[in-house]
C-alpha positions as CSV (number, residue, x, y, z in Angstrom):
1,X,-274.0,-73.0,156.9
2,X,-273.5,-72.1,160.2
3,X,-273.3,-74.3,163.5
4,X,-276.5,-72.8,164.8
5,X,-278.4,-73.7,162.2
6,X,-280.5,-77.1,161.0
7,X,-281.4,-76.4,157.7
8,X,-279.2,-75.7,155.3
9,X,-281.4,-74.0,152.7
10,X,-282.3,-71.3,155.4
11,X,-279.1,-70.1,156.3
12,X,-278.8,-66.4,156.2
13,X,-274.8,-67.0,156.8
14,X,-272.5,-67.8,153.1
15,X,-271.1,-71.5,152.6
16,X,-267.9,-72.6,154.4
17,X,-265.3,-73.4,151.7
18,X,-264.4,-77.6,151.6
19,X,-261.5,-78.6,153.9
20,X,-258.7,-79.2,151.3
21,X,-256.3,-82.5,152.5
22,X,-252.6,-81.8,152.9
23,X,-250.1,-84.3,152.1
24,X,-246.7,-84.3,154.4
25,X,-243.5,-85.5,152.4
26,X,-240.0,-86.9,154.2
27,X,-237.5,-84.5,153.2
28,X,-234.5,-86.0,150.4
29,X,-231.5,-86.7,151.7
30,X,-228.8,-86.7,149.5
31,X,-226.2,-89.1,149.3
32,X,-223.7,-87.5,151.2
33,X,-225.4,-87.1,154.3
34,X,-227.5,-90.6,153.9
35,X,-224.9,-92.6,156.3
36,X,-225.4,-89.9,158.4
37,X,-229.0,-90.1,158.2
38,X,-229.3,-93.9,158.9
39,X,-227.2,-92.8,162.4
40,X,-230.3,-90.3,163.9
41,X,-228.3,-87.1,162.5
42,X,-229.8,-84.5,160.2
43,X,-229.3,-83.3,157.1
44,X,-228.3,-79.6,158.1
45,X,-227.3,-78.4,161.7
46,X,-225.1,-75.5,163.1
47,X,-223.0,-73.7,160.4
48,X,-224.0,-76.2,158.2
49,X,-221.6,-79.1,159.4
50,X,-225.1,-81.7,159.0
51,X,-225.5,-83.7,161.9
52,X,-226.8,-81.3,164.8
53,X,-224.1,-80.4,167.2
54,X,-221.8,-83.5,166.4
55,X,-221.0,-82.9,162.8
56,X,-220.7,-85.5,160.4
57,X,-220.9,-87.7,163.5
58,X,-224.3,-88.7,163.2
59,X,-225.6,-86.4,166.4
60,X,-223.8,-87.6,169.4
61,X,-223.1,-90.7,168.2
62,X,-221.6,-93.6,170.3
63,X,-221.0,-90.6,173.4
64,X,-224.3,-90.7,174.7
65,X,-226.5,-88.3,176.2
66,X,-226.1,-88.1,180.0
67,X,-225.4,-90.3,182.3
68,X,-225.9,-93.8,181.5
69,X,-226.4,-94.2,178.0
70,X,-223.6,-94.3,175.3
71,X,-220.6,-96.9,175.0
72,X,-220.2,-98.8,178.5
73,X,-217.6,-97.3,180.6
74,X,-216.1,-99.1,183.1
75,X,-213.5,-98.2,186.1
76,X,-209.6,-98.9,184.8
77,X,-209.7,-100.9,188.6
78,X,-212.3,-102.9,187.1
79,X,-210.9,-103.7,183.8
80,X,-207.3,-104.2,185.0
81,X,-206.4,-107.6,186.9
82,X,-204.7,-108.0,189.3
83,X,-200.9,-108.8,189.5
84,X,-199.2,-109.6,192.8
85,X,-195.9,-107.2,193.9
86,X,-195.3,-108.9,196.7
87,X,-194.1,-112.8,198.0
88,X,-197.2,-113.0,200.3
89,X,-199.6,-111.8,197.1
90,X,-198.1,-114.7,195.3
91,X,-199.4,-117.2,197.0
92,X,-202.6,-116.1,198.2
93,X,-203.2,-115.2,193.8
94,X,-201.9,-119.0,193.6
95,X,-204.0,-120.4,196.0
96,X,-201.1,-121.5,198.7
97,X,-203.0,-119.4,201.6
98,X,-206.3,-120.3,201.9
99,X,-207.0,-118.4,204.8
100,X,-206.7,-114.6,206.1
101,X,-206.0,-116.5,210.0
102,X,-203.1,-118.3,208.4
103,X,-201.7,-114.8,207.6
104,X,-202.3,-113.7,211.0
105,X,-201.3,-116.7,212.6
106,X,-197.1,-116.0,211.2
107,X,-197.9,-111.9,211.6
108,X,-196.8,-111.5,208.0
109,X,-197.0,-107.6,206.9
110,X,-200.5,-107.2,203.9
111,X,-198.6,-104.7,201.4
112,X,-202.0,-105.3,198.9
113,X,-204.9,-104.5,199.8
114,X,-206.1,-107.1,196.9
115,X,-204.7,-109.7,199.1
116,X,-208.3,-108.5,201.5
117,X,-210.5,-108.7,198.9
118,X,-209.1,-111.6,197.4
119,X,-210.3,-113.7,201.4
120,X,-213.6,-110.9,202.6
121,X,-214.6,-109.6,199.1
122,X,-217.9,-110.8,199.5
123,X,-218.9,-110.0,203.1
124,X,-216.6,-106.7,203.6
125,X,-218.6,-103.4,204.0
126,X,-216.7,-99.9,204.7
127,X,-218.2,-96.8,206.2
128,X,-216.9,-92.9,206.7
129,X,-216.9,-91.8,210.0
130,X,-215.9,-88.4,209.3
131,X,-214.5,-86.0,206.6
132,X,-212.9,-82.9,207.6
133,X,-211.0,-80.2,206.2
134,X,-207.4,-79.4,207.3
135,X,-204.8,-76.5,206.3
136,X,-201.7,-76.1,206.1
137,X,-199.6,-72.5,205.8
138,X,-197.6,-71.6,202.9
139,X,-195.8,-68.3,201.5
140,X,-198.7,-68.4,198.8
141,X,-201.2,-69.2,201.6
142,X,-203.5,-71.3,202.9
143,X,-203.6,-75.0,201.9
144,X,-206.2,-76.9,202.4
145,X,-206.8,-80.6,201.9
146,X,-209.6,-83.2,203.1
147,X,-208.8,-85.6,205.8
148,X,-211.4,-89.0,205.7
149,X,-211.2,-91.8,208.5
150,X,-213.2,-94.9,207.0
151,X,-213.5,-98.0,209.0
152,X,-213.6,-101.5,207.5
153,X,-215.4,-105.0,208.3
154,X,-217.3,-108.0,208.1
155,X,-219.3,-108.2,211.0
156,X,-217.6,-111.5,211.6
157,X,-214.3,-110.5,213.7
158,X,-212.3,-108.3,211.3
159,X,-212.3,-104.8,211.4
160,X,-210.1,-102.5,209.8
161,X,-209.3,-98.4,209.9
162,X,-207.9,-96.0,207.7
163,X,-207.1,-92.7,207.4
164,X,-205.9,-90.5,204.1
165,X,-205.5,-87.0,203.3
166,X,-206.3,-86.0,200.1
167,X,-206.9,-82.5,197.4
168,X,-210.1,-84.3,196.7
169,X,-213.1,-86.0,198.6
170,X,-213.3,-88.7,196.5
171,X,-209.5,-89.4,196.8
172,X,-209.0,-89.4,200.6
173,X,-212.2,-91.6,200.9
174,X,-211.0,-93.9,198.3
175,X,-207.3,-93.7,199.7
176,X,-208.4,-94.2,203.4
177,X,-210.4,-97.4,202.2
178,X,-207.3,-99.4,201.0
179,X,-205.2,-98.3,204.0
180,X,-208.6,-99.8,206.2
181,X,-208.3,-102.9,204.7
182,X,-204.3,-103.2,204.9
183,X,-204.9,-103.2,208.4
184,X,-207.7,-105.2,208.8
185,X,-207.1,-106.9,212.0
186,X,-208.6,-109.8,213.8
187,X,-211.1,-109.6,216.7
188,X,-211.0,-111.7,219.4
189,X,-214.5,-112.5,220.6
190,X,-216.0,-114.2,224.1
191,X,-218.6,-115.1,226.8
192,X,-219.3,-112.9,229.4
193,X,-220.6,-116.4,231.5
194,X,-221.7,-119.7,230.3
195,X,-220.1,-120.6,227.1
196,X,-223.6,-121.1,225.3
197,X,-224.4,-120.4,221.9
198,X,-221.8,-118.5,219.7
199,X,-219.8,-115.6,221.1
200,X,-221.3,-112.4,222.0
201,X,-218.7,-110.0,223.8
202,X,-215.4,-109.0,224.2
203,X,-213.5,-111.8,226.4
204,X,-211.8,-109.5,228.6
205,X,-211.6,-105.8,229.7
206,X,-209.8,-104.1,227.0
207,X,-208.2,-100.3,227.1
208,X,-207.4,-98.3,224.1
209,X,-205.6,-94.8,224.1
210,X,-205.4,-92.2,221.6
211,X,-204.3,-88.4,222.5
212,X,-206.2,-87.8,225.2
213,X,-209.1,-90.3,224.6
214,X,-209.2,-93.1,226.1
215,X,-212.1,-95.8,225.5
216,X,-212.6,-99.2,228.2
217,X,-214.7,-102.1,226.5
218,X,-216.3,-104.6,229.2
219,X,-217.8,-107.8,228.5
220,X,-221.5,-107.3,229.0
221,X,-224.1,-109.8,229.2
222,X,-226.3,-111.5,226.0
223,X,-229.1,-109.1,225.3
224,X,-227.5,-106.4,226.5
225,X,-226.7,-104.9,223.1
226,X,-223.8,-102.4,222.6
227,X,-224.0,-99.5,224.9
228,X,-221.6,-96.9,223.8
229,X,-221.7,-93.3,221.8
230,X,-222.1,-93.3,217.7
231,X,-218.5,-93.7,217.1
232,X,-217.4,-96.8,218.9
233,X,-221.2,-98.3,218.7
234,X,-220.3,-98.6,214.7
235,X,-216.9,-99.9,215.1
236,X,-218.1,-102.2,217.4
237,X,-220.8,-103.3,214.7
238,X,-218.5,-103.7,212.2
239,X,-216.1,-106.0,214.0
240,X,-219.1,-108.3,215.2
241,X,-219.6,-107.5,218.7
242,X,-223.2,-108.1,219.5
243,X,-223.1,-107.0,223.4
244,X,-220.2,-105.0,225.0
245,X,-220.1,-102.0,227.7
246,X,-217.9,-99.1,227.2
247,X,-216.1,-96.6,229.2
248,X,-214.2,-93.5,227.9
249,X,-212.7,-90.1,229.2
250,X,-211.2,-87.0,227.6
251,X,-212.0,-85.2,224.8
252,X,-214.2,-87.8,222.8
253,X,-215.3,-84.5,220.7
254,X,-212.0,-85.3,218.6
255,X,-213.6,-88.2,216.4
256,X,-210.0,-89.0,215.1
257,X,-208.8,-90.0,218.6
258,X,-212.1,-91.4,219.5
259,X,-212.3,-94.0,216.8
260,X,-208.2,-94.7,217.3
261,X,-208.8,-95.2,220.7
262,X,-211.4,-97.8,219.8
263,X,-209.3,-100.0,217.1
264,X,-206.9,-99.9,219.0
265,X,-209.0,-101.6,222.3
266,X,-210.1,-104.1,219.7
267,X,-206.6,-104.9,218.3
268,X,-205.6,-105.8,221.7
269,X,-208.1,-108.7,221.8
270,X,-205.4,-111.0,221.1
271,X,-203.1,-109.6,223.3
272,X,-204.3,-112.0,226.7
273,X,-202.9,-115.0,227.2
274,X,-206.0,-116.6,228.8
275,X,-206.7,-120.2,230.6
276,X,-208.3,-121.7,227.3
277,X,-205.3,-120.8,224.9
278,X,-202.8,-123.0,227.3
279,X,-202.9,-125.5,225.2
280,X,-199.4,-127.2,223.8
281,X,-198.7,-125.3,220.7
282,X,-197.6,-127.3,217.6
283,X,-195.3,-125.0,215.7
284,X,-195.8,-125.3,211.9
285,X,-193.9,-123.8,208.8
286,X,-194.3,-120.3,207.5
287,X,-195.5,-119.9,204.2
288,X,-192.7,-118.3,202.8
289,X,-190.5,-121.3,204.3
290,X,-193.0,-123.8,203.4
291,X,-193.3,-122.1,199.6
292,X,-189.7,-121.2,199.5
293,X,-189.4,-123.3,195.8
294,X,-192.4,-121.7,194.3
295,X,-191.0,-118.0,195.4
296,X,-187.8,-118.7,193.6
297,X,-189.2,-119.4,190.6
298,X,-188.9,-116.1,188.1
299,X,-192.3,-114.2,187.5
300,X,-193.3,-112.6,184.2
301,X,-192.7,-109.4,185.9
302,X,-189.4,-110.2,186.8
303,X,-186.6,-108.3,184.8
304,X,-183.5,-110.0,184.5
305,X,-179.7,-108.3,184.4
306,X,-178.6,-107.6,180.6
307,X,-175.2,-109.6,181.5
308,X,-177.8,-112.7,182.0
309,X,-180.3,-111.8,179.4
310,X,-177.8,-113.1,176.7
């Protein structure tokens, strides 16, 4: 019978043959390949190895597919811990420094730049100002490498800059951000009148000079925000300055010497000796004089002469 038609003893058209069901069967898997089977592989794959691409491995296995499946991978930096080269990295792993200021406060030299993370972890941010591509001239040519200036900080009075060269983009960034936070460096931050509230500004005029540039921060008044170019407005962000005027000259084009020029204003903070800091100064121990005992003591990583071994 037809679709067009009602009844079926009037239709000119033949019968339709019966729809016959069809049964689907799993394929057998022999014992061989049944491990492999239990994995997600197949039974036969390219130039009959069994398991697709991976062989007897089952597929791909434990390697994944993409990014972000598979075995967890994480960083060697990650895994690793960390183990202090260095006096001052002693005692800040065993808890004898509490503070970066008590660092500053005897100017001892950060060699590790674990010794940042280990104080500002939490709160420290980094950002690339600028990546740029610089040669060099050989007899087999032209060498070039990738020169990355990061800046460092907490937005709390530290602020830190570094700058690596590097065959790689990823390596000069990464290498630029441990030399930042070496030297991370406090900011010193004041009123520009009443002292009300916390402080806002820089306390005094500051200069800072690199090559030709050379950038003036004024203390400017609460509300007045930070009025400066891209460069120096995020340096200033990252070291916590909330309201500061700036002044520069020369070629400010050269981002290198323009962000210098502006650490360098905000490392010399420190440098005025102003009315409030007249105060009698009670001289305390180093930490390396104070810890002197606990630095003698042998470290597991200490390697002892063979005439003393025995």
């Amino acid at each position: 019978m037809c679709l067009g038609c009602t009844v079926p003893s009037r239709c000119p058209s033949p019968p339709l043959p019966e729809a016959k069901s069809i049964t689907f069967r799993a394929p057998s898997v022999s014992p061989g390949n049944r491990s492999m089977a239990d994995r997600g592989g197949f039974d036969r794959g390219f130039g009959g190895r069994g398991g697709g691409r991976g062989g007897d491995r089952g597929g791909r296995g434990d390697r994944g597919r993409g990014r972000g499946r598979g075995r967890p991978r994480g960083r060697k930096d990650d895994e690793e811990k960390w183990v202090p080269c260095t006096k001052l990295g002693r005692l800040v792993a065993q808890g004898k420094i509490r503070s970066m200021e008590q660092i500053y406060l005897f100017s001892l030299p950060v060699k590790e730049y674990q010794i940042v993370e280990y104080f500002l972890q939490a709160s420290l941010k980094d950002e690339v100002m600028k990546i740029m591509p610089v040669q060099k001239q050989t007899r087999a040519g032209q060498r070039t490498r990738f020169k990355a200036f990061v800046v460092v900080g907490d937005h709390n009075g530290h602020v830190g800059l570094g700058v690596k060269c590097a065959k790689e983009v990823a390596t000069a960034i990464r290498g630029a951000i441990i030399l930042a936070k070496m030297s991370l460096v406090p900011v010193r931050r004041g009123y520009w009148g009443n002292k009300i509230g916390r402080p806002h500004t820089v306390p005094t005029k500051t200069t800072g000079k690199c090559g030709s540039v050379m950038v003036k921060l004024i203390p400017a008044p609460r509300g007045a925000g930070i009025v400066a170019a891209r460069v120096p407005k995020k340096v200033l962000q990252m070291a916590g300055i909330d309201d500061c005027y700036t002044c520069s000259r020369g070629s400010t084009k050269t981002l290198g010497n323009f962000v210098k020029a502006t650490f360098y204003a905000l490392q010399s903070t420190y440098g005025f000796l102003t009315p409030d800091l007249w105060k009698e100064t009670r001289f305390s121990k180093s930490p390396m004089q104070e810890f002197t005992d606990f630095l003698a003591k042998p470290t597991l990583g200490d390697v002892r002469p063979a005439a003393e071994a025995y």
